[in-house]
N, C-alpha and C positions, 0 to 999 in steps of 0.2 A: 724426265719428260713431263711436261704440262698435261694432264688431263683436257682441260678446256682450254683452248687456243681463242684468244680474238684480236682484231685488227681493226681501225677505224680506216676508212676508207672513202673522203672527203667525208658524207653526212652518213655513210653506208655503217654501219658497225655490224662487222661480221664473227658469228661464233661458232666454234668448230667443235665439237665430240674429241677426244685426240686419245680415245684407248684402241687404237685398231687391232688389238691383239685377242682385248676383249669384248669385240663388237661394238665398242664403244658403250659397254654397261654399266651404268650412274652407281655410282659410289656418291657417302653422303657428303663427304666434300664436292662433291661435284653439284649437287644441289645446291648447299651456301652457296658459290662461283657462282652458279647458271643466275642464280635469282639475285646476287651484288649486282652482276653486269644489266639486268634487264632495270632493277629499279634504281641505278645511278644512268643508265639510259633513259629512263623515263623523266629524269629532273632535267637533261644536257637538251638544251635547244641544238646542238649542233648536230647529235644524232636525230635524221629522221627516219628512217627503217632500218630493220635490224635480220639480216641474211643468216641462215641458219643451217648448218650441213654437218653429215659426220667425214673421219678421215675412214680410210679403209675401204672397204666393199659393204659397211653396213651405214645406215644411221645411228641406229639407238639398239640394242637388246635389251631394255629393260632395266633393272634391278641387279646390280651383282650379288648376288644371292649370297656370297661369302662374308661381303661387307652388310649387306641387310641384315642376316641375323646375329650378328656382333654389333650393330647398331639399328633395332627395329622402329618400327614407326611408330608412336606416338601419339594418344589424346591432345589437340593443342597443337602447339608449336611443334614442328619438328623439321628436317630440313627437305622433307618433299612436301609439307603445308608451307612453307618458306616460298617455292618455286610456283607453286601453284597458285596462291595468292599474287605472286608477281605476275605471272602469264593472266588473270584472270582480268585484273588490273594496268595491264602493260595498254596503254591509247594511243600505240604509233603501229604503222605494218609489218608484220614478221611474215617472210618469206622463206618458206623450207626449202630444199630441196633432198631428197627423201632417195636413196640407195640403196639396195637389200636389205638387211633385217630392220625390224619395226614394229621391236614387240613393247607386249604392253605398256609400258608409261612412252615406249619411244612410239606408238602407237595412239594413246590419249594423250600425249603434249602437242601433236599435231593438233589434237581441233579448237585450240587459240593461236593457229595461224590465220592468215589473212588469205595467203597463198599457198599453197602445196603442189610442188612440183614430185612428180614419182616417175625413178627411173624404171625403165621395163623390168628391171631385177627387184623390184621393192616388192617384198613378202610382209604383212601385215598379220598382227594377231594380239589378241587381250585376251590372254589365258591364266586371269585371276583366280578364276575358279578351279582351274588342276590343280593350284596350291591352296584350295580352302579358301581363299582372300574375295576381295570386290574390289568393281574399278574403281578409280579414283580420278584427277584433275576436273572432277567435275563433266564426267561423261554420263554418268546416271540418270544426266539429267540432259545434256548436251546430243548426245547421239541419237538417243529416240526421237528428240524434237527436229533434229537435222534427215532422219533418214527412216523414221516412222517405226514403231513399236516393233512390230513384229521380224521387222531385218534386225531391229538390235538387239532382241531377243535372241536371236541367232549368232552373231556376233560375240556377247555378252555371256550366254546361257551354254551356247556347243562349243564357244570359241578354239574354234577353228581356222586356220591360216586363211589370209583370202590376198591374192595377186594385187597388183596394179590398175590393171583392168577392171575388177570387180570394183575393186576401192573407188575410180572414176564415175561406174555407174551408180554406185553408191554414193556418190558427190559428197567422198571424203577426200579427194586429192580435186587438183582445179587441172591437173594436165597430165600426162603419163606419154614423155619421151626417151628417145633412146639415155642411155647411160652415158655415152660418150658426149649427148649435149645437156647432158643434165643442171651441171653446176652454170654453164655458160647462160641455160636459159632463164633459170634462176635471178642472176647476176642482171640479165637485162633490165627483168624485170623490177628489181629491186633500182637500179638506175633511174629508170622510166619513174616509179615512184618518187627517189629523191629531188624529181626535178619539178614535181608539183609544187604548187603553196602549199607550207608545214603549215600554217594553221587553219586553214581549208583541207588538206586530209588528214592531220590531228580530228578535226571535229567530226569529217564521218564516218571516222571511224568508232569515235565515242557516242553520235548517235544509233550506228547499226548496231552497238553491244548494248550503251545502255539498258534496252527492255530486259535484257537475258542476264544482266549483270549478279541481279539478286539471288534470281533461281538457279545462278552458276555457284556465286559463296556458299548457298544454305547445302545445294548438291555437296559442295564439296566438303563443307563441314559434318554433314550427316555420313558422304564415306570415310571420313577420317577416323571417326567415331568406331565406325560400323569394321573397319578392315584392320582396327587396333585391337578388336575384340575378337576378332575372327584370328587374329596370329595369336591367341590364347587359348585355341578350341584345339580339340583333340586330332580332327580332320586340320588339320595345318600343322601340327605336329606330325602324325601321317604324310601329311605331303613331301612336308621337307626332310623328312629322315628318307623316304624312298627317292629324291630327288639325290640327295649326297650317296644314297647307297645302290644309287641307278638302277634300282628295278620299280617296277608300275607300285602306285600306291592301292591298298584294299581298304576304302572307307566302309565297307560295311562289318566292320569290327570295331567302329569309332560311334559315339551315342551321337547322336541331330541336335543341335541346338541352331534356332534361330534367335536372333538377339531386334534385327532393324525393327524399327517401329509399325 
């Protein structure tokens, strides 16, 4: 079975998550895939938006944590600096639609959507820090600006699950309907877009990023840095042996290093 499913769909190019067994949690091939498909999307005139959903009852969980630490991430290159660069860079409209879980990176890939749709069952969380780590696609920098210091502080710092609902007020989703119309409203709306002029909403959409473009790379290059250092530190060792050996982790037997600037 195909991990990543996609279909073109007159100008619609639709991509699907396709681990429903395992929440649909990114493996690093699935990274390479995710970020081929957006930046040979980005050269193809014929695609103009690009609809985005998981199979299953989730979207995204993340990281599969079995595949991550048999191939960790990386100073540089690596195949979530691959996807993230691509979404950072992608100039056409991506349209989520978002279904139970939507953790961390299934969590920060949402905010280089254009649109986000969350169905009432969409649970939300960026719990980089139970594992020692930082966020990463360039929300460091993204979220505070979108939803002001102190809720991302929150977010970021206790990261704690937060609903549909909160996410809305939060105006990190643009709608939060039922489940059963979820994919469909989506789907509209990705319609409605491809029937504007591509290069009239090509362009505002590369005017509404361009400002934020810079301070999204450097973001992201500074977590890349920072969260490759941090899967070297004692407290992330800690984390991930208590994660595979399922009980709570005790950082206070691990020495504090901060490393960011």
């Amino acid at each position: 079975m195909t991990d990543i499913v996609s279909e073109r769909s007159g100008s619609i190019l639709r991509i699907q998550f396709n681990r429903p067994a395992k929440k649909n949690a990114m493996t690093s091939a699935m990274y390479i895939t995710m970020a081929d498909l957006l930046n040979t999307a980005a050269k193809d005139d014929g695609v103009r938006v690009v609809l985005w959903h998981g199979a299953g009852d989730s979207f995204c969980a993340g990281n599969d944590l079995e595949d991550f630490l048999k191939n960790p991430m990386g100073p540089g290159d690596s195949p979530q600096s691959r996807l993230i660069n691509a979404l950072i860079n992608f100039d056409k409209p991506i349209v989520a639609a978002v279904q139970g879980a939507a953790i961390g990176g299934g969590t920060t890939m949402l905010t280089h959507c254009d649109f986000v749709y969350a169905g009432e069952s969409a649970k939300f969380q960026m719990p980089f820090i139970n594992l020692a780590l930082v966020p990463e696609f360039g929300t460091s920098y993204s979220i505070p600006a979108r939803i002001g210091y102190l809720r991302a502080a929150e977010l970021i710092q206790l990261a704690e699950p937060f609903d549909a609902k909160r996410a809305a007020e939060l105006g990190l989703v643009t709608r939060v309907v039922p489940d059963q119309k979820l994919l469909a409203t989506a789907t509209e709306t990705a319609q409605k877009l491809a029937e504007k002029p591509a290069g009239a909403l090509q362009a505002c959409k590369t005017l509404m990023r361009q400002p934020v473009r810079v301070q999204l790379e450097q973001a992201a290059k500074l977590e890349n840095e920072e969260f490759s250092a941090r899967l070297r530190s004692a407290d992330a060792k800690e984390a991930f042996t208590a994660f595979l050996e399922k009980r709570p982790p005790d950082f206070t037997r691990t020495k504090h290093s901060a490393t960011a600037a």
